[in-house]
N, C-alpha and C positions, 0 to 999 in steps of 0.2 A: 786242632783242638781235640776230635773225638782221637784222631792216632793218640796225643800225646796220652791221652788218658788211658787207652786201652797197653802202652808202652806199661801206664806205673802199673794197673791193674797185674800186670802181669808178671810184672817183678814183683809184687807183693804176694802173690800166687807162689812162686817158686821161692821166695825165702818161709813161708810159712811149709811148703812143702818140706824144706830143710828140716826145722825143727820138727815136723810130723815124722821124719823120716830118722831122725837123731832119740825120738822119743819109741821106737821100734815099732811105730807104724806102718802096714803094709795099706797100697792101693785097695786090697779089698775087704779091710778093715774101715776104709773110709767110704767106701761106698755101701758098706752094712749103717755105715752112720749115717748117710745121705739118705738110707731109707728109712730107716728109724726116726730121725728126725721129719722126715715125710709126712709120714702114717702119723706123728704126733699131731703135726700140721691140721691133717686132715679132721684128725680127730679136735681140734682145737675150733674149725670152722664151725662142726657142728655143736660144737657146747655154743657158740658164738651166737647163732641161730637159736637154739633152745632156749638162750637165757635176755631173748630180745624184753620184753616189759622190766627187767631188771637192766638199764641203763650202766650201772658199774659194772659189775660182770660181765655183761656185753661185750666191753670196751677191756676188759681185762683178756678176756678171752682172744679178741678180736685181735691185740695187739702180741700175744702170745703165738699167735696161727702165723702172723706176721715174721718175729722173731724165728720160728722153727722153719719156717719157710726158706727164709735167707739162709739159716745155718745149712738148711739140705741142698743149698741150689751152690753155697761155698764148696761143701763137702763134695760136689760133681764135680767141681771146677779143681778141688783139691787132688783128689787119686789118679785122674790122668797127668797131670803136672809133676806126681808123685812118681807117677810109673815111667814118665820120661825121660828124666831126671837123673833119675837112677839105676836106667835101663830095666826094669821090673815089667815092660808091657807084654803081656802073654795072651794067646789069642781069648781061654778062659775069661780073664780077664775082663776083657772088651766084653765079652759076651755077657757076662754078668751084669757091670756096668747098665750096659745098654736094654736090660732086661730087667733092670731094678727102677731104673729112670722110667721106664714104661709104666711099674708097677705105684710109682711114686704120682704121675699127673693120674690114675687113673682114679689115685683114690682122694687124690684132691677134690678133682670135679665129684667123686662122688659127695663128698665134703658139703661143697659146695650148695651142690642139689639135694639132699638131707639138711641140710641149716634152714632152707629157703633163703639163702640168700642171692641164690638164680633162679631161674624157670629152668623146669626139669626139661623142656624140648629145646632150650637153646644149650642148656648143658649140656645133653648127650649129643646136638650136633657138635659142641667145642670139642669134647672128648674125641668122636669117631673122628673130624677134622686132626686133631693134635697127633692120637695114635697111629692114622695114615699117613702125615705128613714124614714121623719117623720110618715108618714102614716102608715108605717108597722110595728113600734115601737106601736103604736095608737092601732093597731088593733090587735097586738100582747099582749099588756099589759092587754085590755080587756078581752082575754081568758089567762089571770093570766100567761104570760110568759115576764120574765122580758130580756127585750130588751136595759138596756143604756150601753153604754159604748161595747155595741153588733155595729162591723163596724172599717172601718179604715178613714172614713168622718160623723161626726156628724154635728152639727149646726155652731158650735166652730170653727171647724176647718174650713167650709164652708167660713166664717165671715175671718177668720186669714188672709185664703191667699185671697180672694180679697180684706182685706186691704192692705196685703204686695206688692202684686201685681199694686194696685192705685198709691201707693208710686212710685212705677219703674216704672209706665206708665206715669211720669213726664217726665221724658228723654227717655226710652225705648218703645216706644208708640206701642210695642205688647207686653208688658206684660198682661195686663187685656185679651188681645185674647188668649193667650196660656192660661192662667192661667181659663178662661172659657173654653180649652179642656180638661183641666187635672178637672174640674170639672165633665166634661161630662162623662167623665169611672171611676170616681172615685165616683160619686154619686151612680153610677146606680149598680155597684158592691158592692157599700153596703148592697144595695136592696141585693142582690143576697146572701150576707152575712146573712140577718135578716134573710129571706126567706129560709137560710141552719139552720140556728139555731133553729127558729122555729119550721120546718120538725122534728129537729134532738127529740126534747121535747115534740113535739105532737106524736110523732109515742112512744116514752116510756111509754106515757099517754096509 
């Protein structure tokens, strides 16, 4: 079931890619969008937070940060597909990418922890957890050890549940706070996952 779905996901990924690509889009025109839409994001948690005693706006807000969220986590999934596709991947490229997505969770969580709608110590653990977890992938790949899909919280799934989480923090307004603790051990355990794997391939070495 989850193959089949990840099969359509991903043709529907590379026919939109088409048309991005038909409309004279380059990969790093798309992932200028992924951050923009980002930062909108972020920007949209804290209006979200600010405008908590006003119930409508709230909820307007809240479902907006929603909205631009998805659109930035598409737009990720967009430009590598893009740069596959059409043979466009240049190492710049990746490097931007991957330097932008950085810049994208960081200001989420800041988002996040200016809205109040975390605690600021479990949010800067989500944060330091989220950015290590990329970073030891990073640093891990450099000395030629293959890190993806190494972890039980990648980027993906990072993305998943504080959208699903946004969603139920319409009515359930600690959803986004549990959902940033279960970030906070689930990030940092990863680390601790890359960090075993690693060990385990550099000591074979």
């Amino acid at each position: 079931m989850l193959t089949k779905l990840k099969t359509t996901v991903e043709a529907w990924i590379r026919y939109e890619a088409s048309i991005a690509h038909k409309a004279g889009f380059k990969p790093n025109h798309i992932s200028l969008l992924s951050l923009t839409f980002g930062l909108a994001s972020s920007f949209a948690y804290w209006l979200a937070g600010s405008s908590m005693p006003n119930l409508d706006f709230y909820r307007i807000y809240l479902i907006s940060a929603f909205l631009l969220l998805l659109l930035s986590g598409f737009c990720d999934a967009l430009d590598g597909a893009l740069a596959r596709l059409y043979g466009e991947i240049t190492t710049m490229g990746g490097f931007l990418d991957s330097l932008l997505d950085r810049y994208v969770e960081a200001t989420l969580f800041c988002g996040l922890m200016l809205s109040g709608l975390c605690d600021t110590f479990w949010g800067l653990l989500a944060l330091v957890g989220s950015l290590l977890t990329s970073y030891a992938r990073a640093r891990s790949e450099a000395a030629d050890v293959y890190m993806e899909k190494v972890g039980i919280f990648e980027r993906a799934e990072r993305l998943l549940l504080i959208l699903v989480a946004t969603l139920l923090n319409i009515f359930w307004f600690e959803a986004l706070r549990y959902s940033v603790i279960i970030l906070a051990f689930a990030t940092n355990f990863t680390v601790l996952q890359r960090l075993y794997h690693f060990s385990k391939i550099a000591t074979k070495r």
